[in-house]
N, C-alpha and C positions, 0 to 999 in steps of 0.2 A: 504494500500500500504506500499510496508516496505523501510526500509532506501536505499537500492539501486537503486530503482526503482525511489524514490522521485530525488536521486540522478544524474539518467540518465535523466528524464524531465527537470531538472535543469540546465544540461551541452547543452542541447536541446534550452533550451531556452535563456541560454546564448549567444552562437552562433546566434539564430537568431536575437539578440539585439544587437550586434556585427555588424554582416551583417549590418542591418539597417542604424545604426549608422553610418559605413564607408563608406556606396553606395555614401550616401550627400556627402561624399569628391572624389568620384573616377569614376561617371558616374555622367555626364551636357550633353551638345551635343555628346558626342559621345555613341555608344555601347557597351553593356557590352560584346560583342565579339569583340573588338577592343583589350583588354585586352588579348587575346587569340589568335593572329595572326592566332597560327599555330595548332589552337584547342586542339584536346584531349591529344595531345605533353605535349602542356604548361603546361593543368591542371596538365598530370602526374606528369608532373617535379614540379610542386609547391607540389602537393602529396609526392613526393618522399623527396624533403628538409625538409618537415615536421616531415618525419619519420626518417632521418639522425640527426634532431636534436634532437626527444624525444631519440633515441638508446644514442646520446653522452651526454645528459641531466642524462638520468638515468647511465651510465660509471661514471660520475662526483657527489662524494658527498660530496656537498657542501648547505651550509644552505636555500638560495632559490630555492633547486631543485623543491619542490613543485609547486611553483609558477609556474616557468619554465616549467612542465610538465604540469601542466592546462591549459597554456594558448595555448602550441603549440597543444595539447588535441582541444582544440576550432576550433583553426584555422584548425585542418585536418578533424576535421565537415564537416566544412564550405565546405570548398575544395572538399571534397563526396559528398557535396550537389551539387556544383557548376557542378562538373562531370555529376554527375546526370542528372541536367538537362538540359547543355550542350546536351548531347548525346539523352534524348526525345526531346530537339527541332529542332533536326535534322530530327528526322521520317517523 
């Protein structure tokens, strides 16, 4: 397997260790569609600030761009996933 590949499993698996990690603070009693009032709305819009900030991240060079573009990179995983399967468990 060669370095980008190793590299795309990695961003993969970051996210979902991420995810993991966060659900313990953001779902107890309630649903994880509770988060979502207004469904595929909401995801979009958190999709969408995702992408408005990598666009003003990379506009900006500054010495922690890197950082900043991996992590918001993570977070619009996430958010794809979240889409995802948001929208199969609705079928």
């Amino acid at each position: 397997m060669d370095k980008f590949w190793k590299l795309y499993f990695e961003a993969i698996e970051k996210a979902q260790c991420l995810t993991e990690e966060k659900s313990k603070d953001y779902v107890g009693d309630e649903s994880i569609y509770d988060y979502w009032i207004n469904g595929v709305q909401d995801l979009l819009y958190e999709i969408n600030k995702k992408v408005l900030r990598l666009r003003r991240q990379q506009k900006n060079k500054k010495s922690n761009l890197t950082d900043g573009i991996e992590d918001s990179a993570i977070d619009l995983i996430n958010y794809s996933a979240f889409l995802y399967a948001f929208l199969k468990s609705k079928e």
